[in-house]
N, C-alpha and C positions, 0 to 999 in steps of 0.2 A: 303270424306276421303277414304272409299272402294276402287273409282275408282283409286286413289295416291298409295295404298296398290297393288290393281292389277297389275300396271304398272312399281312400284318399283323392280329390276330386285332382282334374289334369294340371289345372293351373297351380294348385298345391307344390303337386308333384313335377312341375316344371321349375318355380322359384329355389324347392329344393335342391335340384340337380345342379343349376346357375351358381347356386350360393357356394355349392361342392367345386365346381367347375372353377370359378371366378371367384378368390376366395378377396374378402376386403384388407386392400395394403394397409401393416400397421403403420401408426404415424411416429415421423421419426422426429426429434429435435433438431430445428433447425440453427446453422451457426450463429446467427445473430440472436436468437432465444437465449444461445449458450451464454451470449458475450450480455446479454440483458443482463441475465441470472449471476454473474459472476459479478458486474459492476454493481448489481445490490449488492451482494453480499459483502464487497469492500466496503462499501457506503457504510450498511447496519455498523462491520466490525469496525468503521471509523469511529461510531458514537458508541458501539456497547463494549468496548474494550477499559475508553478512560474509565465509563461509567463501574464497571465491574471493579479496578484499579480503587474506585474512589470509595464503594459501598465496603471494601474486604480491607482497608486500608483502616476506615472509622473506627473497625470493630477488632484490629490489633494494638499491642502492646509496644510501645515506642525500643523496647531492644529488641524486637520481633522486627521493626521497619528500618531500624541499623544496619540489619543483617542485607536489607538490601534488595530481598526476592519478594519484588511487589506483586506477583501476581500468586503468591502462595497464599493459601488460605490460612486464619489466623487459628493457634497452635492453640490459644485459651481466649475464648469471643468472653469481650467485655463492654461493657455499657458506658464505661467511665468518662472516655473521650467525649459521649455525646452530652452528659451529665454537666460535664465539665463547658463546652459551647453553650448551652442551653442557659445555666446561671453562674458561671464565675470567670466567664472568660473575659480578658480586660480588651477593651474599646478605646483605646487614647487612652484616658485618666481615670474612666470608668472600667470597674471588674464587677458586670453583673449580667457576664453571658449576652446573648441575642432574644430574650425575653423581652428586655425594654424595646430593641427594634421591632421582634415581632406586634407587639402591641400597637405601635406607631403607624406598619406598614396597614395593620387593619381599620385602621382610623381614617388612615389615608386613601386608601379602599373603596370605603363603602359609601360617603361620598360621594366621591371622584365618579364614579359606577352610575349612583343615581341621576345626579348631575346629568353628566355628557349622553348616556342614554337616552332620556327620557326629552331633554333638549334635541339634541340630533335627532330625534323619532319624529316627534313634531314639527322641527323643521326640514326634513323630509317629505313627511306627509305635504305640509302647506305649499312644497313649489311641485310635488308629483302628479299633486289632484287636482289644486286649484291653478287659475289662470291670473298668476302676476306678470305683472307687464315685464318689471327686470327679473325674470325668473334666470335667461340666459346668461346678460352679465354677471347675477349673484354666481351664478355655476361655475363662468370662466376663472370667477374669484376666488371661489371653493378649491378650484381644482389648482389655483396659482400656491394659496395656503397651505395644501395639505404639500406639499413638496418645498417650502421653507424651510432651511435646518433650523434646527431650534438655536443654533449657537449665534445667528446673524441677530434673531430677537430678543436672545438673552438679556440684555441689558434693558433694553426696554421692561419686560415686562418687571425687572427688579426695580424699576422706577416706579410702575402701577402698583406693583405691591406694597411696596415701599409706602406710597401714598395712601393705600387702603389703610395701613397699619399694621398688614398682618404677615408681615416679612420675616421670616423666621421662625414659622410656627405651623402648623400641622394643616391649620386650612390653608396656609402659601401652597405648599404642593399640591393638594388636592385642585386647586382652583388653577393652577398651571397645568394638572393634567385635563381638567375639563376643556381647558381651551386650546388647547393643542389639537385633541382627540374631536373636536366639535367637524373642522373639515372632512375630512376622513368617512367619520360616519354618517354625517348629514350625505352623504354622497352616494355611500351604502345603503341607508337607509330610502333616497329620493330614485335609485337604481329598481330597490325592492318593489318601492309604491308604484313604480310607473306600472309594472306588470298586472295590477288591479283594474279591471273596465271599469272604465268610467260610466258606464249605465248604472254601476250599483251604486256610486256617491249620487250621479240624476238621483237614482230613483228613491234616495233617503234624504236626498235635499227635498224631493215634490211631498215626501211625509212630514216638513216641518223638523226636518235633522239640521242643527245647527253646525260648526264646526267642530266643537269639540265634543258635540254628542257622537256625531260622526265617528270622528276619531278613538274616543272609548270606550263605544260600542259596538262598531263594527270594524274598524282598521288595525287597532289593537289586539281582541282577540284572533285576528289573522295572521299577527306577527309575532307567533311561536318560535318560528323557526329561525329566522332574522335576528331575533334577539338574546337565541341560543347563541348563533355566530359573534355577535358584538359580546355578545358576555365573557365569551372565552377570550376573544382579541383583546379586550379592557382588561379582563384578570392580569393575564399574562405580560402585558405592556406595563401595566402600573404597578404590579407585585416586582418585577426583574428590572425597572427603573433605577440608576444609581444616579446621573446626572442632574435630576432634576431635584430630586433629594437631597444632594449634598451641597446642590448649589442653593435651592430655598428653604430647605428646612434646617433650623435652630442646633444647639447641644443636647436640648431633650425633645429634639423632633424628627429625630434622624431616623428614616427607613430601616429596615432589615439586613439590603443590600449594603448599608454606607455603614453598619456597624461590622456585616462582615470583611468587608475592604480593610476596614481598621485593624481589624482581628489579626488579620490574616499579615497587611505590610508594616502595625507597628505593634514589635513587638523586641523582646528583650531576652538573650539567652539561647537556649537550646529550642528549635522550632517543634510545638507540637501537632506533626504533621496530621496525626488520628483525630486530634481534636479539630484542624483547620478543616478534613475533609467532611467529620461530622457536621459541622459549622454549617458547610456547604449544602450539603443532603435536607439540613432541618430548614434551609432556605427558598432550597425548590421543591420542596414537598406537597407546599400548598396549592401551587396552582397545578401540577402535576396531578392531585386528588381532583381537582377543578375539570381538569382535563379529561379524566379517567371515568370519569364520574360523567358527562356530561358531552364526551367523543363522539359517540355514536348519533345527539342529537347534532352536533355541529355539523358531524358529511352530509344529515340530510336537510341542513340549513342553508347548503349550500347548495345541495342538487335539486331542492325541490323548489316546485312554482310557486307565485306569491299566494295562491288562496289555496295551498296544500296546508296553512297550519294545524 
């Protein structure tokens, strides 16, 4: 050990005695960390309590939920209740489950998705990149739109629809989510494009790049990440939609949401509470998976620059 002590250089041997000397103060939690940590933790057990209520609640037996003790786990796990939501549960006058909604809601969907994306993208692009003269006013107008409640235009648009024909039926919604959704994300998307230098539309205009070469071949594959964000916002807005649904879609065009509403407030007899909550669960599932699936691109759709796609 002497000879380790010898050979140890001074500066070594001085940091070491410092460190002996002056030891580093541990850190301690500060009160307002405490007071952080505790207000999540209500938060979380605000949402994961019903949630917990509602998944253990599906999967009991109706004299099991008599009893009273919602938060006990169920005594004999059964599938019936979801079995039973899924195809025979009655809707108003119809008894064939949330099967027919779900089918609708996906109709309704995929559309609605393409539609207002791909519109919003390009009218995005066309006031971020290029120079129109009413770029501003369109903006101010944008920005007066997207903060209209939908219930002041209501009735108009039941006129235009009306008019199209198609009032009552599966493309009415669709085409009432596209135009709702068109401010918003045209906004989103003219926010995203502006962060693109304009040297690199010059310099693919001077190669003979037209507009929409432009656009599908250079601005588009840049918009990974952008259209991660709008994909999740569109699922989640148009899948959890009840008003717009019940107000223009038909008797065999009704959402998901407007059969579950059905489900759930007209009904007849003794309430089957396992099957309303399964009802519920088979409702939000989907964009949930949407969610789950697809989370981790959205935080970085949001944190990252425009040509990180």
């Amino acid at each position: 050990m002497s000879d380790i002590a010898a050979v140890r250089p001074p500066a070594a041997a001085a940091e070491t005695s410092a460190q002996v000397m002056f030891p580093r103060a541990k850190k301690r939690i500060k009160g307002r960390s405490i007071a952080v940590l505790v207000f999540l933790s209500m938060a979380a057990l605000f949402f994961c309590v019903p949630l917990y209520v509602l998944i253990v609640t599906s999967f009991k037996s109706m004299d099991q939920i008599r009893e009273g003790a919602i938060f006990s786990w169920p005594r004999e796990w059964t599938i019936e209740p979801w079995i039973y939501a899924w195809s025979q549960a009655c809707s108003g006058i119809t008894c064939t489950g949330l099967r027919g909604g779900f089918w609708n809601s996906v109709a309704i969907l995929f559309p609605s998705l393409i539609a207002s994306i791909s519109l919003s993208a390009v009218t995005g692009y066309a006031l971020a990149l290029w120079n129109v003269r009413w770029t501003g006013a369109f903006l101010f107008l944008l920005f007066l739109c997207a903060f209209v409640p939908f219930q002041i235009i209501m009735y108009p648009l039941i006129v235009v629809t009306v008019g199209m024909g198609i009032y009552g039926s599966l493309w009415a919604v669709a085409f009432i989510h596209t135009v709702l959704s068109m401010p918003v994300l045209t906004l989103i998307f003219r926010n995203f494009y502006k962060d693109i230098p304009a040297d690199l539309t010059k310099a693919a205009i001077m190669d003979s790049g037209s507009f929409w070469r432009i656009f599908l071949e250079i601005i588009l594959p840049m918009s990974g990440n952008i259209l991660i964000v709008v994909l999740i916002m569109q699922v989640t807005h148009i899948w959890n939609d009840y008003l717009i649904g019940v107000t223009f879609g038909g008797l065999g065009a009704a959402p998901m949401t407007v059969n579950l509403a059905n489900m759930v407030t007209v009904s007849t007899g003794t309430v089957a509470y396992n099957a309303n909550m399964a009802a519920a669960l088979l409702t939000a599932i989907p964009p949930l998976f949407i969610y789950f699936v697809l989370g981790k691109f959205f935080v970085q759709g949001i944190s990252a620059g425009a040509i990180k796609g």
